[in-house]
C-alpha positions in Angstrom: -4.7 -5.1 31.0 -4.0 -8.0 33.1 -0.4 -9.4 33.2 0.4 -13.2 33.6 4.0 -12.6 34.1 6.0 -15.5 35.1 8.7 -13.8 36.4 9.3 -9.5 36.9 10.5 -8.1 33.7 14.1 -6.6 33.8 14.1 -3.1 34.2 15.8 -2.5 30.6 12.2 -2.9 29.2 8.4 -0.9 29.9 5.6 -2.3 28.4 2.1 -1.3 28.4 -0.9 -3.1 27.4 0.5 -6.2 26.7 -0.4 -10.1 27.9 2.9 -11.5 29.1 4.2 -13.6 28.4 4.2 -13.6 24.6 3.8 -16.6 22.6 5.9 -17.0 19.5 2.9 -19.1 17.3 1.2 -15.7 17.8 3.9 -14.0 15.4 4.6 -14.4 11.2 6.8 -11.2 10.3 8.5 -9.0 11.6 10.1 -5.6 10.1 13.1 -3.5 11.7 13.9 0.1 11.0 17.6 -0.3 10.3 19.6 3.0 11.4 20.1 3.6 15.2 18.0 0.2 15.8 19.9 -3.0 13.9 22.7 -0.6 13.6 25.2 1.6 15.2 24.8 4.5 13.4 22.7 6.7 11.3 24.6 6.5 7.7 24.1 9.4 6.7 25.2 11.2 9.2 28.2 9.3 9.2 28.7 10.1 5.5 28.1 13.8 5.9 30.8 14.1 8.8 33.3 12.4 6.0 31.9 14.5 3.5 32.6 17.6 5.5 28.6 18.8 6.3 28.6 17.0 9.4 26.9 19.3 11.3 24.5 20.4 9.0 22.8 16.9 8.3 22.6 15.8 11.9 20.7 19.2 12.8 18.5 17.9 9.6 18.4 14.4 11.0 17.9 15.1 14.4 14.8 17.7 13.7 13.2 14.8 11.1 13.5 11.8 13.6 11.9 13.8 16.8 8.7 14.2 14.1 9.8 18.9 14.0 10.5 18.2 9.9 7.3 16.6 9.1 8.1 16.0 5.7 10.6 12.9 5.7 11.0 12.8 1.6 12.1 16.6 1.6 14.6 16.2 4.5 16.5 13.5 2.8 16.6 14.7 -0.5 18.1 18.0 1.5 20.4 15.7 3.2 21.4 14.0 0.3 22.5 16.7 -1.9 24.9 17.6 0.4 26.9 14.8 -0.2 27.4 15.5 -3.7 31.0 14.5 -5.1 31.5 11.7 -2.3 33.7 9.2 -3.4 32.3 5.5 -3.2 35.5 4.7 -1.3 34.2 7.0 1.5 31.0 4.9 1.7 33.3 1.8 2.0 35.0 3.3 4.7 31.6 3.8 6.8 30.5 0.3 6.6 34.0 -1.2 7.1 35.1 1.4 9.6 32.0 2.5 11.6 29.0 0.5 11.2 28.3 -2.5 13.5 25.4 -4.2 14.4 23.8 -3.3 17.5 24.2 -5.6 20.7 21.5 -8.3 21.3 20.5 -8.6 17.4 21.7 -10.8 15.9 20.6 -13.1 19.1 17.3 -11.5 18.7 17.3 -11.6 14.8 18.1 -15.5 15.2 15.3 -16.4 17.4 12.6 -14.5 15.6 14.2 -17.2 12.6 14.1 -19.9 14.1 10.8 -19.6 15.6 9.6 -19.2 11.4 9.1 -15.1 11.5 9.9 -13.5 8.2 11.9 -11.0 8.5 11.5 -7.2 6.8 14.3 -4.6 6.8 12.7 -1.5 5.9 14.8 1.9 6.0 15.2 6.0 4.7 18.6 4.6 4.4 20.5 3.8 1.8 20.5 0.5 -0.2 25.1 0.4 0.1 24.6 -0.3 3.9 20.9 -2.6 3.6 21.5 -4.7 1.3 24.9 -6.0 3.5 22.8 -5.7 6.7 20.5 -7.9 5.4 22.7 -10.6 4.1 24.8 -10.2 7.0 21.4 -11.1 9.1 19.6 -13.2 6.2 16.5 -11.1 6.0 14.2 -12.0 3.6 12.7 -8.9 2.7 14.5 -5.3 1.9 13.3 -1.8 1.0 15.7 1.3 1.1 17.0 4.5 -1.0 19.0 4.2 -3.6 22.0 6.7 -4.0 22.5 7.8 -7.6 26.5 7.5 -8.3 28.2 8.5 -11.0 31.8 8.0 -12.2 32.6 6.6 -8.6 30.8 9.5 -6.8 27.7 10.9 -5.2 25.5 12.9 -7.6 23.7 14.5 -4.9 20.5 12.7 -5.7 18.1 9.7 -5.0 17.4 7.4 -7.8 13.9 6.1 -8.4 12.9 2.2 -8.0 10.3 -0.1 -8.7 8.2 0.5 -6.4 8.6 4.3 -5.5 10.9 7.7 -5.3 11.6 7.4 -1.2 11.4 4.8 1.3 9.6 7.3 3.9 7.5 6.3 7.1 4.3 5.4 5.0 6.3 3.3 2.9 7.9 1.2 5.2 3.9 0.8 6.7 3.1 -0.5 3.2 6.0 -3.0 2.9 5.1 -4.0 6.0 1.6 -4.3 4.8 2.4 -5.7 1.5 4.6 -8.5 3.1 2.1 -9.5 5.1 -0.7 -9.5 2.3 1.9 -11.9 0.3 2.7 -14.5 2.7 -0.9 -14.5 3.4 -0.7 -13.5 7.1 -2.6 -10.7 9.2 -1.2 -7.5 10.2 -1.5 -8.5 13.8 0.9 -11.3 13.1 3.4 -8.8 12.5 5.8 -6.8 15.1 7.6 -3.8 13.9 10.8 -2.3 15.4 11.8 1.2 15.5 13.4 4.1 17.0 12.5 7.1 15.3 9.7 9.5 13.3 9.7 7.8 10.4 9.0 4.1 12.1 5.4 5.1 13.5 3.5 4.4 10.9 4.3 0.7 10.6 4.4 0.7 14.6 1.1 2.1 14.8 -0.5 0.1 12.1 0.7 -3.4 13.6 -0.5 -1.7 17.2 -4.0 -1.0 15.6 -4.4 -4.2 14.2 -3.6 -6.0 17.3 0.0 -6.9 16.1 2.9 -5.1 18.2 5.0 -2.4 18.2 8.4 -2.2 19.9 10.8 1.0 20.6 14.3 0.4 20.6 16.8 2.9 22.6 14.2 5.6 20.8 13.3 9.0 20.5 11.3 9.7 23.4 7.9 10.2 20.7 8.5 7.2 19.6 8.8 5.5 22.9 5.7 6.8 24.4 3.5 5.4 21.7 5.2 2.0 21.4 4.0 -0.7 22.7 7.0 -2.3 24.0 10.0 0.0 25.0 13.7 -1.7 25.2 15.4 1.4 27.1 18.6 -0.2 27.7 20.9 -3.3 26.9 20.6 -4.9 23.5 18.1 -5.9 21.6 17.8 -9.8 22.9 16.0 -8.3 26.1 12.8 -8.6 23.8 13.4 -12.4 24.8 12.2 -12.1 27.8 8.6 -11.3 26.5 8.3 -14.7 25.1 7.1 -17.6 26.8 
């Protein structure tokens, strides 16, 4: 495809089958994945090293987010019940202690605002760390897991909400779809963000319906079907797409 690039992109980001540069009028919504791509870390990883079964989930979490444990509901329920008996304050701990926001996104997260882009957090994590994120970043839409605590700890188990059991790949790709639908805007108005498994679906239905899809410091998978590929620095090199 032809590229009218003002200027050479920085090598931090590949992109492929794009127009440069990218006009923001073009764009409504926007979702992000949130471990390992707003954030630092992947939460439950970070719980199961407190809760002693560190090694154990990250094998888990490492197969599920390179796409070897297809089935993404099964894996965290696995996951999950390992953590049975962890004390609230150890969740605290993570989110005080461990978790920051990635560089760039909060820059990025601003701009996408302030240019009138919706914003969607969408994650298999857990609702204790999204629903902070997202105030912390004033999203405007949120869908993640629920942990099921009892007497100040872990039961071991996912609780059921509204709209579902598990916020899995195909459900972030239908609140990304449903979002859309309700602010009355086309799925190629939309850009999702991503670094793992689990974020293809919503990456490759914007892709398919001429939205975009970006990678972010991802699993190679993940990178190789993305349409845009931030490789390194933070998130804010996505500025230089835009016109």
């Amino acid at each position: 495809m032809h590229h009218t690039q003002p200027h050479p992109l920085p090598p931090s980001l590949s992109v492929r089958g794009v127009d440069l540069p990218l006009q923001w009028s073009s764009f409504k919504v926007i979702a992000f994945d949130m471990d390992s791509t707003l954030i630092n870390i992947e939460c439950i990883d970070e719980l199961a090293k407190v809760a002693g079964v560190g090694d154990e989930v990250v094998r888990i979490t490492e197969a599920t987010m390179r796409g070897e444990i297809k089935d993404f509901k099964e894996s965290l329920r696995a996951r999950v019940s390992l953590l049975k008996g962890l004390a609230l304050e150890e969740l605290e701990r993570v989110y005080h202690d461990r978790l920051q926001l990635n560089p760039g996104v909060e820059t990025w997260v601003r701009a996408c605002q302030d240019h009138g882009l919706q914003t969607v957090l969408v994650s298999g994590g857990f609702t204790h760390f999204a629903d902070r994120v997202g105030a912390r970043l004033r999203i405007n839409f949120s869908r993640s897991n629920a942990l099921a605590i009892q007497d100040g700890r872990l039961t071991g188990e996912l609780l059921d909400q509204a709209w579902g059991d598990i916020c899995d790949g195909e459900e972030k790709k239908k609140m990304l779809e449903h979002t859309c639908a309700l602010l009355g805007v086309s799925m190629s108005q939309a850009i999702a963000v991503g670094d793992g498994a689990n974020d293809l679906p919503m990456m490759r239905a914007c892709q398919h319906a001429g939205g975009l899809s970006v990678a972010y410091h991802a699993k190679p998978a993940v990178k190789e079907q993305a349409m845009v590929s931030v490789d390194r620095g933070g998130m804010d090199e996505l500025l230089h797409l835009f016109h």
